[in-house]
NUDREN-311384 format. One record per residue (C-alpha): residue number from 1; residue in three letters; x, y, z. Coordinates in steps of 0.001 Angstrom, whole numbers, plus 500000, padded with zeros to 6 digits. Layout:
% residues N
- i  aa  c1  c2  c3
- NUM  ala  X  Y  Z
...
END
This chain:
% residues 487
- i  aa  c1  c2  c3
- 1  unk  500000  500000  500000
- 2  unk  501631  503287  498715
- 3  unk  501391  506641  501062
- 4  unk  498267  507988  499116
- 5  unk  496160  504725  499718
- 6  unk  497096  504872  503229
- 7  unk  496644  509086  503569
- 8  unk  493118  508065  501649
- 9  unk  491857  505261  504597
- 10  unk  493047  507380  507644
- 11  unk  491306  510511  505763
- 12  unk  494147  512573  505427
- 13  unk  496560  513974  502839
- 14  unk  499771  512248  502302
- 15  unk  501920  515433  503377
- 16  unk  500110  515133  506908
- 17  unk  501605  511400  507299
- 18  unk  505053  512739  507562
- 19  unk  504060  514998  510001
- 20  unk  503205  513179  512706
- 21  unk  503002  515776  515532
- 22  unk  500439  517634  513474
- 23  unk  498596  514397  513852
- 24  unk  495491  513414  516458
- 25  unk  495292  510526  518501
- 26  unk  492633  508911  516957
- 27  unk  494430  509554  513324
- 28  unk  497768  507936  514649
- 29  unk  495916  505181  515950
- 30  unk  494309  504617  512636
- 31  unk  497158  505203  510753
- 32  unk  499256  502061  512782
- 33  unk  495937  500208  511526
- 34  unk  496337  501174  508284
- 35  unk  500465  500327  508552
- 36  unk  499474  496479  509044
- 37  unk  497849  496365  505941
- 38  unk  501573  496500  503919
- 39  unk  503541  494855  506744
- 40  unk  500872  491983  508470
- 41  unk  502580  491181  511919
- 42  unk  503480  487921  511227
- 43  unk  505441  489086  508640
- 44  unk  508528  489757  510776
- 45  unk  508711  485837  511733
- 46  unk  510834  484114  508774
- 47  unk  514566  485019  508550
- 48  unk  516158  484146  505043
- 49  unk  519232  485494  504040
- 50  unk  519275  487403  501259
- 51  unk  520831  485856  497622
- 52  unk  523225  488622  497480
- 53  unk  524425  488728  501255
- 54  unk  527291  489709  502048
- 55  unk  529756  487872  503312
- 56  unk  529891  488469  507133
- 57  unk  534458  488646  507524
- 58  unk  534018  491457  504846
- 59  unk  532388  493256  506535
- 60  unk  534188  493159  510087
- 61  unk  537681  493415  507492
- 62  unk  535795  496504  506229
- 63  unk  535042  497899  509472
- 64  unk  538981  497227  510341
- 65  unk  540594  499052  507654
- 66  unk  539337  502544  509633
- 67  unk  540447  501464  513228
- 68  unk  543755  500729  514683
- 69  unk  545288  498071  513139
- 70  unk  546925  496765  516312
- 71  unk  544090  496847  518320
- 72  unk  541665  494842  515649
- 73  unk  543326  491606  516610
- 74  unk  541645  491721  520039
- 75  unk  538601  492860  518472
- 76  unk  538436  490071  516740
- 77  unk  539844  487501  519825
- 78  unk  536782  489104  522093
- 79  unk  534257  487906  519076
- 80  unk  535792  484697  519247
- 81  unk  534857  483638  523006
- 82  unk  531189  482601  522274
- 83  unk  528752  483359  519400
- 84  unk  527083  485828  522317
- 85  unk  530562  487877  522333
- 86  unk  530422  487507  518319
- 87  unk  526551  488909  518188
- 88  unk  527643  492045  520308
- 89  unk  530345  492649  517697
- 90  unk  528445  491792  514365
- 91  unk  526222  495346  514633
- 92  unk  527071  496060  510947
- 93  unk  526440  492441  510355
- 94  unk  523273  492609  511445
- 95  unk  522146  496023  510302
- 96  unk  522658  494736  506637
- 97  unk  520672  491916  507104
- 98  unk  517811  493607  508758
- 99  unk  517461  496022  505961
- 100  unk  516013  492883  503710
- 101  unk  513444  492299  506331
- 102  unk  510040  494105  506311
- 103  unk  509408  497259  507681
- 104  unk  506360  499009  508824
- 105  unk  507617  502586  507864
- 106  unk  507132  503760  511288
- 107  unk  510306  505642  512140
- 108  unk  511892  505959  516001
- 109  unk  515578  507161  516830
- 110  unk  516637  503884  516928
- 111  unk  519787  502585  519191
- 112  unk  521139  500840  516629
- 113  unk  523038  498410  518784
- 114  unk  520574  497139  521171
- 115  unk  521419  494222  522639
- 116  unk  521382  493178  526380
- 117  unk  524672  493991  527031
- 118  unk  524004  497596  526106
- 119  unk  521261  497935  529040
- 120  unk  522106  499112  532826
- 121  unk  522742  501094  535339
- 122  unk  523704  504838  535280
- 123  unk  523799  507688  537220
- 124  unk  521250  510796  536954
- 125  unk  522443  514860  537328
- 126  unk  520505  514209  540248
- 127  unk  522104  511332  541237
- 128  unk  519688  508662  541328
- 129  unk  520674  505356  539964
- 130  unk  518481  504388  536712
- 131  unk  517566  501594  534438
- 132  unk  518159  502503  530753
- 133  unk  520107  502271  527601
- 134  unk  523713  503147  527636
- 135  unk  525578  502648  524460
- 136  unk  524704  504782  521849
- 137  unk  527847  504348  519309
- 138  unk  524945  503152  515949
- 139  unk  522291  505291  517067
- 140  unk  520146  506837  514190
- 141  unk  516830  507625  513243
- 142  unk  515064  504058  511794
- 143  unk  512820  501562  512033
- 144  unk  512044  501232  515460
- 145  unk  511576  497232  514690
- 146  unk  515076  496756  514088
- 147  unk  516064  497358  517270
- 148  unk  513195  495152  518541
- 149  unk  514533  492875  516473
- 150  unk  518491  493161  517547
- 151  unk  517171  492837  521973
- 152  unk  515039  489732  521366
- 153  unk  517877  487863  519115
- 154  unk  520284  488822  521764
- 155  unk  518226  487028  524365
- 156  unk  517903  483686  522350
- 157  unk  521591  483804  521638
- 158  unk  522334  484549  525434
- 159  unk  520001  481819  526736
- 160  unk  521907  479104  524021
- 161  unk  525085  480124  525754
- 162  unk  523554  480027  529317
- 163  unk  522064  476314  527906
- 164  unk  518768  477188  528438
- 165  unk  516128  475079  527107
- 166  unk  514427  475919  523495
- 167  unk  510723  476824  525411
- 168  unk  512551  478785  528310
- 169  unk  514706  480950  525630
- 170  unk  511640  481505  523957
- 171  unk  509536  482539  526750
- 172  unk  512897  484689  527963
- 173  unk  512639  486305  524330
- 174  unk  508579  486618  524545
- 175  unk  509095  488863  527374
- 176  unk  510829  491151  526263
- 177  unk  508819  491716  523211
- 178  unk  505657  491736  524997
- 179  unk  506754  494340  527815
- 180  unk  508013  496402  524427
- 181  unk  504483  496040  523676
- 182  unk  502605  496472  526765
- 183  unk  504758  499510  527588
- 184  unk  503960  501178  523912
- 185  unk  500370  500284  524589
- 186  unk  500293  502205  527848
- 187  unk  501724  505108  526641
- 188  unk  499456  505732  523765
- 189  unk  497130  506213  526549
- 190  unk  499412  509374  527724
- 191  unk  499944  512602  526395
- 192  unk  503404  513333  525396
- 193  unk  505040  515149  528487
- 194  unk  504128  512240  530587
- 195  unk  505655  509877  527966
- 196  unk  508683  512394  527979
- 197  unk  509457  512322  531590
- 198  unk  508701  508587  531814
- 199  unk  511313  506551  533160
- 200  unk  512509  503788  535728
- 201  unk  513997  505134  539042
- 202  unk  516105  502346  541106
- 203  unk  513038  501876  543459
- 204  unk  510957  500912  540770
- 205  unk  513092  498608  539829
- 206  unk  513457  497280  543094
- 207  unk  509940  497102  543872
- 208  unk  509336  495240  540702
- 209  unk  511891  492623  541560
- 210  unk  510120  492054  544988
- 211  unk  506522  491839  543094
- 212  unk  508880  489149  541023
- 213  unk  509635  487322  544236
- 214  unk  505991  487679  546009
- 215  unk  504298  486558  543366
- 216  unk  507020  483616  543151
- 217  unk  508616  484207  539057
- 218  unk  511998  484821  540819
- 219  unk  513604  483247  543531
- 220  unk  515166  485152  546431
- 221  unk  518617  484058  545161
- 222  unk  517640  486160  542023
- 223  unk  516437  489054  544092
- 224  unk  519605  489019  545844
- 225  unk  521648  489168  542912
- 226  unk  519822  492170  541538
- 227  unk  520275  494133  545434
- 228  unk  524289  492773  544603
- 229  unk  524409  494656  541345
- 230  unk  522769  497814  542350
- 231  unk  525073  497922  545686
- 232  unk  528065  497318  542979
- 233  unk  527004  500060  540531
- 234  unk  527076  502526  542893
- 235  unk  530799  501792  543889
- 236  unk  531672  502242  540211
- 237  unk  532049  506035  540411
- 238  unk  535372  508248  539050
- 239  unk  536994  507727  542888
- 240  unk  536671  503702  542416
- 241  unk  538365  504673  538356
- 242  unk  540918  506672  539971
- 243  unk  542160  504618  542599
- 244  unk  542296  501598  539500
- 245  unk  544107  503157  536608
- 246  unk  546385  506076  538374
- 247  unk  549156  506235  540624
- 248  unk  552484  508147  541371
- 249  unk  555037  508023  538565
- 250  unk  558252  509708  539389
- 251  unk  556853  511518  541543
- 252  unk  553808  512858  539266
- 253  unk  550145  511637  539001
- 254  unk  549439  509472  535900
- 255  unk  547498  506895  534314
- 256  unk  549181  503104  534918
- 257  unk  550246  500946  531853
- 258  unk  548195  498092  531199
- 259  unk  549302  497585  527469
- 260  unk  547635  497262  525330
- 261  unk  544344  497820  526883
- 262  unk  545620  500970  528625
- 263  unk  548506  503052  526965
- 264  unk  549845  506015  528310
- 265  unk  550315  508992  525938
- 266  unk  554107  508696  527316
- 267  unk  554407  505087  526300
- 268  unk  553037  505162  522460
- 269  unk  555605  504645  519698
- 270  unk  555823  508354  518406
- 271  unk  558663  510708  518312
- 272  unk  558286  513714  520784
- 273  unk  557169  516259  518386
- 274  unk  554231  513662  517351
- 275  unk  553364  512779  521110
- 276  unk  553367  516806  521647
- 277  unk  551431  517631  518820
- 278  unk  549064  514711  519804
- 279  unk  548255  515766  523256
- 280  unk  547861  519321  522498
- 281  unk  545341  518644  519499
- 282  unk  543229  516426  522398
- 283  unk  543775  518712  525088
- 284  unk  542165  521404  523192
- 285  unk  539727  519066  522317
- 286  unk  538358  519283  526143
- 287  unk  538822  522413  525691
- 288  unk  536378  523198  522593
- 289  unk  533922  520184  524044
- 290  unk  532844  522827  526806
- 291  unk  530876  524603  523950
- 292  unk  528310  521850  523288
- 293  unk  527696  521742  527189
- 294  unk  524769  523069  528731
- 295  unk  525255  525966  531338
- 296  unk  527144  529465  531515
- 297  unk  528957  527836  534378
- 298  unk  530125  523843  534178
- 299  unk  531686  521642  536575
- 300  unk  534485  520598  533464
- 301  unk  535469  524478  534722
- 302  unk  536952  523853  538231
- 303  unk  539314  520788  537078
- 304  unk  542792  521006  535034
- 305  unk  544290  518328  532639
- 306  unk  546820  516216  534470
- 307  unk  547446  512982  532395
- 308  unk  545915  511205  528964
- 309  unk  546040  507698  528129
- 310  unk  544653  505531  524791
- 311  unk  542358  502412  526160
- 312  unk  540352  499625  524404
- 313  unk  537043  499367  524849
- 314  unk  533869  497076  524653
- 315  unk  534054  494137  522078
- 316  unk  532291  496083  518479
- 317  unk  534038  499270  519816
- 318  unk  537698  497679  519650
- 319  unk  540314  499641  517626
- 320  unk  538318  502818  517442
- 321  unk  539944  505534  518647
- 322  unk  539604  505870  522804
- 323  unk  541383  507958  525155
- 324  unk  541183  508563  528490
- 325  unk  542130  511827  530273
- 326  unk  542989  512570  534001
- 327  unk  541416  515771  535343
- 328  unk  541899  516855  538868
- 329  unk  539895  519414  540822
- 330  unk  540749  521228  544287
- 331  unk  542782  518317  545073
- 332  unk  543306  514390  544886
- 333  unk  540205  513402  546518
- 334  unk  538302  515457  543236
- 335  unk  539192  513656  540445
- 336  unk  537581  513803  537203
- 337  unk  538024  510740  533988
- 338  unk  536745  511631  531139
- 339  unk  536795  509441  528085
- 340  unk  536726  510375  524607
- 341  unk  535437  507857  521926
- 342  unk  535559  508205  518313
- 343  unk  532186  508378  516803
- 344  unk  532783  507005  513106
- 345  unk  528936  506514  510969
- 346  unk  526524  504567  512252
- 347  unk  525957  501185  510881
- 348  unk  522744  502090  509789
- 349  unk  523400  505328  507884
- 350  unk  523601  502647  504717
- 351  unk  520062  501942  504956
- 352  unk  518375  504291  506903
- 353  unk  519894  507259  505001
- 354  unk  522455  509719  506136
- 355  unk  523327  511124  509331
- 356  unk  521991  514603  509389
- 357  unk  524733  515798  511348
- 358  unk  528210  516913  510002
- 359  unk  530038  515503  512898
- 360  unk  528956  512074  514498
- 361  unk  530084  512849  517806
- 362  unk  526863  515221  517549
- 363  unk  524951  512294  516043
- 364  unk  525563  510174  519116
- 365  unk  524996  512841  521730
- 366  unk  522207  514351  519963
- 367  unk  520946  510464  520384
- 368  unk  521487  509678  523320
- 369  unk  519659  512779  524599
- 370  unk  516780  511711  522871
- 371  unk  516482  508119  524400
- 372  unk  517333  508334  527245
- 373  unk  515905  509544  530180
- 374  unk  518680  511657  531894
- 375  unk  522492  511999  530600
- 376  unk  525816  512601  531895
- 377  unk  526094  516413  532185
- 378  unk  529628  516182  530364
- 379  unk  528404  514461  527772
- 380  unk  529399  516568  524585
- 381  unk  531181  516285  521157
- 382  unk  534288  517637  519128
- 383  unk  536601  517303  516258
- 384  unk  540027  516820  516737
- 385  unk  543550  515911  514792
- 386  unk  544421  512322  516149
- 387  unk  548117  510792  516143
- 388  unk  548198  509806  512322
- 389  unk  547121  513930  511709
- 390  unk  543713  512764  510253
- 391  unk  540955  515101  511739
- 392  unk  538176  512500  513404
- 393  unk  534799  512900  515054
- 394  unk  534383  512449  519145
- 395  unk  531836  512273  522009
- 396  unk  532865  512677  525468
- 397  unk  531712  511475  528658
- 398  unk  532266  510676  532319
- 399  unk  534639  506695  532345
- 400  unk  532756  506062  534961
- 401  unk  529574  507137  536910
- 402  unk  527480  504442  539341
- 403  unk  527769  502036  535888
- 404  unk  526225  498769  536074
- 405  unk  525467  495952  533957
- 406  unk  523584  492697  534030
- 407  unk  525939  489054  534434
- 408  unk  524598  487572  531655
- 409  unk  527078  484556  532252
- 410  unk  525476  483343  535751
- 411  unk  521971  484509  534635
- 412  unk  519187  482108  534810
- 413  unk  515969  481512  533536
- 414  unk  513658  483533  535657
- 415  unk  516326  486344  536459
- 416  unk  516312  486442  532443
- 417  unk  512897  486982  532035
- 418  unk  512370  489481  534389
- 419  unk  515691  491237  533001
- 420  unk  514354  490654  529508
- 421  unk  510974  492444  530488
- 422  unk  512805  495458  531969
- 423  unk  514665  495966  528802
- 424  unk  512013  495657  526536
- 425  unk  509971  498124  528755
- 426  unk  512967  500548  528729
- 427  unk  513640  500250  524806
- 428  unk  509376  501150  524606
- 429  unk  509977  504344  526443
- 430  unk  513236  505590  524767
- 431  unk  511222  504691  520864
- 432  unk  508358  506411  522323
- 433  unk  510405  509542  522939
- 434  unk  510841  510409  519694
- 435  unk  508453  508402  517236
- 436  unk  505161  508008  516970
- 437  unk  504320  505918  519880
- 438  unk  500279  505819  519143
- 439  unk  500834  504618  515989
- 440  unk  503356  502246  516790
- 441  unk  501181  501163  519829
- 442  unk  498075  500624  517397
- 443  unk  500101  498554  514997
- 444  unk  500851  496099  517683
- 445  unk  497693  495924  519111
- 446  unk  496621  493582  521913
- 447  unk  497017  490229  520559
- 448  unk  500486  488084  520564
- 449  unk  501106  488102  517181
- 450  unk  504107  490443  516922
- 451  unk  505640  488578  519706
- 452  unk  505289  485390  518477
- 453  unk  506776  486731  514823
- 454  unk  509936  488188  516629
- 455  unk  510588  485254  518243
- 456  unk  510576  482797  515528
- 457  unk  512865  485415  513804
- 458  unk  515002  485558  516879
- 459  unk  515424  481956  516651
- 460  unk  516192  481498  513198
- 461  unk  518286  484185  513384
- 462  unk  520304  482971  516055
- 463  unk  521262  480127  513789
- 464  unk  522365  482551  511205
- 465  unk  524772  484109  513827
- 466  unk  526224  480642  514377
- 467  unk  527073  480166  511145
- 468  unk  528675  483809  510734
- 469  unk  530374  482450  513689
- 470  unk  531935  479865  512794
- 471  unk  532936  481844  509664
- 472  unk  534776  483697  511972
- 473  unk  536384  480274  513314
- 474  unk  537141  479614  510344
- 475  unk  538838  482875  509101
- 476  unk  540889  482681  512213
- 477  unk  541995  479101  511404
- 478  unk  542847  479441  507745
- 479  unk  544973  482879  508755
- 480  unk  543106  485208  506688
- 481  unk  542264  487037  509884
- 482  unk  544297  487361  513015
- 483  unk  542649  487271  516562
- 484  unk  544389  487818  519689
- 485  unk  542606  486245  523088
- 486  unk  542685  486549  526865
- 487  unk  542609  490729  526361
END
């Protein structure tokens, strides 16, 4: 169905369907009607590679030629561990093969990368722990069923490496889809401030794990577990960073060599007037950075550069650019880490269109104001000249602040569900933040059939993911690749 036959049923002209805030509620609702007429629900169940797919190492060796090239190596030797490790790298992988699936038109910022590793905790400005989304690396405006799509796979794939049974992965991955759908549901039934400032405080989240326990879907052992992780997040703050990665070198304060996962600016192979130019480029780069923060005063204002240091990070992220930079305030016991990542184009952008942004450092903050509920106040972007002198995009945060994440490998069945539920409730609220969460709401309706679809697509495609796996293997074996392990 084309946009006039659909403008035509809701009783609208087509120019008013791309303007969705202009729209009622009643005319969103019908419009998600009107959307299942082109994409039925069930549609999103089979997974069949495309004829012309690519071939999954060419696209990871694509991705490597613009990163580090000694860093890929353990990119590659994290993938290797499990086919769950391989999933969270394989974002690009994925984002070309869900561009040959159907889509419902219905656009959402989407994550991009929104598996269940990229869920936890984080600290507020107002420092309250939450519950939310915290990579943002792929985020772009898209299909909001991709990333539906990309959380329920990763909970199939996770319960095959936990060795849970075929029925409990699927009820693990019917949770989450149907708490994306009961939350989308509920908010249609809001206006949009209230689905603006909706969001899960750590109370929430604790009360829901004891209506978990009372009503006897988790175990105590579970609860405890979750009361563990929260107490943990909270230690995870810049003093616990400090304390970890500096100490006294002759007689100054610096960052610690851990090579290669943490290199000091000191230790990299580069001739003094490289390492010089280097650190002055980044250094103004904190400097400039203060412009895209909110405020005519900032907190980045009472601390000074001390120290800078390049460090690997995540498993997909490995061998982009990362550096780490020391900032003290009135004296040791106010430190500051602040970590700048390189922001290179989403993994999308090739078939969701173009970032509208010239620099993708903006792209990911811009994003990850939008879906989430509250952001690190020094979150910000820049341009700067890296070691090679090529100019390269950046977004830069707090290292650490109360950060959290779920143990996926001692996770079990009902502690899975319930986790699987909270993300899928937490992905609803950040797609319903900036798409059209009536009409999206209205095209899923009350029934299970969207549920069931995604989770005979999140099986099937969990089989495709073993095979680019063992591709992978294979690659590694045959030396075409090289992996490095244990980092």
């Amino acid at each position: 169905m084309d946009l006039t036959e659909a403008s035509r049923q809701i009783g609208l002209p087509p120019s008013a369907l791309k303007k969705t805030n202009r729209l009622s509620r009643s005319q969103r609702t019908a419009r998600g009607k009107v959307v299942r007429q082109w994409a039925p629900r069930p549609i999103h169940g089979p997974w069949q590679p495309a004829a012309d797919r690519p071939d999954p190492i060419d696209l990871l060796e694509e991705q490597a030629g613009t990163r580090v090239s000694d860093l890929v190596p353990i990119r590659y030797g994290r993938m290797l561990v499990s086919p769950f490790t391989f999933y969270r790298g394989a974002a690009s992988i994925m984002a070309a093969d869900l561009a040959s699936t159907p889509r419902t038109g219905l656009v959402v910022q989407c994550c991009g990368d929104a598996h269940l590793s990229n869920f936890g905790l984080f600290a507020s400005p107002e420092r309250q722990l939450m519950f939310d989304i915290n990579d943002f690396d792929e985020t772009l405006p898209g299909p909001w069923e991709w990333d539906v799509k990309r959380l329920a796979a990763s909970f199939e794939i996770a319960g095959r490496d936990r060795s849970f049974s075929r029925s409990d992965r699927r009820d693990v991955v019917l949770a989450a889809v149907e708490e994306y759908r009961e939350q989308m549901r509920k908010a249609a039934k809001r206006g949009s401030l209230d689905v603006w400032y909706s969001h899960m405080e750590m109370h929430r989240m604790l009360e829901w794990v004891d209506t978990e326990v009372k009503e006897e879907r988790l175990g105590k052992k579970d609860a405890k577990g979750v009361a563990k992780g929260v107490a943990k997040a909270r230690t995870r703050d810049s003093m616990r960073a400090f304390k970890k990665l500096t100490g006294q070198v002759d007689g100054r304060l610096r960052f610690i060599a851990d090579p290669p996962l943490i290199v000091p600016i000191d230790d990299l192979v580069l001739s003094a007037e490289a390492r010089h130019r280097t650190e002055r480029s980044l250094r103004k780069l904190i400097k400039k950075y203060r412009q895209t923060l909110a405020g005519e005063h900032h907190p980045l204002e009472d601390y000074r550069y001390l120290h800078m240091a390049r460090k690997v990070v995540g498993v997909g992220s490995v061998g982009t650019r990362a550096w780490i930079f020391l900032m003290l305030g009135v004296d040791e016991q106010d430190p500051l880490i602040l970590q700048a990542k390189e922001a290179q184009p989403s993994v999308l952008e090739p078939f969701a269109g173009r970032c509208a942004y010239a620099n993708h450092g903006r792209r990911v903050v811009v994003g990850q104001r939008l879906m989430q509920t509250a952001s690190d106040i020094f979150l910000g972007w820049q341009r700067a000249k890296d070691i090679d002198g090529q100019t390269r995009d950046y977004y830069i945060r707090q290292l650490h602040d109360w950060k959290g994440s779920a143990d996926v490998d001692s996770m079990r069945v009902p502690g899975a569900i319930m986790y699987a539920r909270m993300c899928g409730a937490t992905l609803a609220r950040a797609h319903a933040r900036s798409g059209d969460w009536i009409a999206i709401a209205s095209y899923l309706g009350k029934g299970h059939s969207f549920d069931e679809a995604v989770a005979d697509f999140s099986a099937a495609y969990a089989d495709q993911n073993e095979r680019d796996y063992e591709a992978l293997v294979a690659a590694v074996r045959s030396g075409r690749i090289t992996a490095q392990t244990g980092l």
